[in-house]
C-alpha positions in Angstrom: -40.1 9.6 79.5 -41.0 7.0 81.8 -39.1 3.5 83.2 -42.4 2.5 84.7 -42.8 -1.3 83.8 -39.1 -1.9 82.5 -36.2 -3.4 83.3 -34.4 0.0 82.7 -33.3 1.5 86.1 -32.0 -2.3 87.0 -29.9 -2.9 83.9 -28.8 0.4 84.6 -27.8 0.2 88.0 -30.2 2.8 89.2 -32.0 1.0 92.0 -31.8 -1.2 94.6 -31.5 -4.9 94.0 -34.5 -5.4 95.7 -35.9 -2.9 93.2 -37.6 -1.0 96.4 -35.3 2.7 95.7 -34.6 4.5 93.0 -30.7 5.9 92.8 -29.5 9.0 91.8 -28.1 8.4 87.8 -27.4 10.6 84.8 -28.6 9.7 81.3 -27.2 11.9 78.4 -28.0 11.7 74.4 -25.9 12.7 72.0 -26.0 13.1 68.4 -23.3 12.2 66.5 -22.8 15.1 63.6 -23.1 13.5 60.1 -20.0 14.8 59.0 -16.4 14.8 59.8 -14.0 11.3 60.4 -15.8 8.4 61.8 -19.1 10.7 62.2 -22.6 8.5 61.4 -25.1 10.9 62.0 -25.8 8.0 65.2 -27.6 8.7 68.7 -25.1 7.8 71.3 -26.7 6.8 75.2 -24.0 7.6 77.9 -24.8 7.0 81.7 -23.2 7.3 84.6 -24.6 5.8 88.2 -23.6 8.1 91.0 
């Protein structure tokens, strides 16, 4: 997967703000299980900037 020609890595925090470095970030997916309390079977996007 590629952020080429996106706004991703800047809404994200993951470059400068001249846009000129990348940063170090983590991206994890996770899906939600389908069963169990308040369980919807959803993809959930966590991130972290370092």
């Amino acid at each position: 997967m590629s952020s080429a020609g996106t706004t991703f890595n800047h809404d994200h925090r993951a470059e400068t703000p001249d846009g000129a470095q990348q940063l170090p970030m983590l991206d994890v997916l996770r899906r939600d299980p389908r069963d169990g309390d308040a369980a919807d079977g959803a993809t959930r996007h966590f991130w972290a900037p370092s």
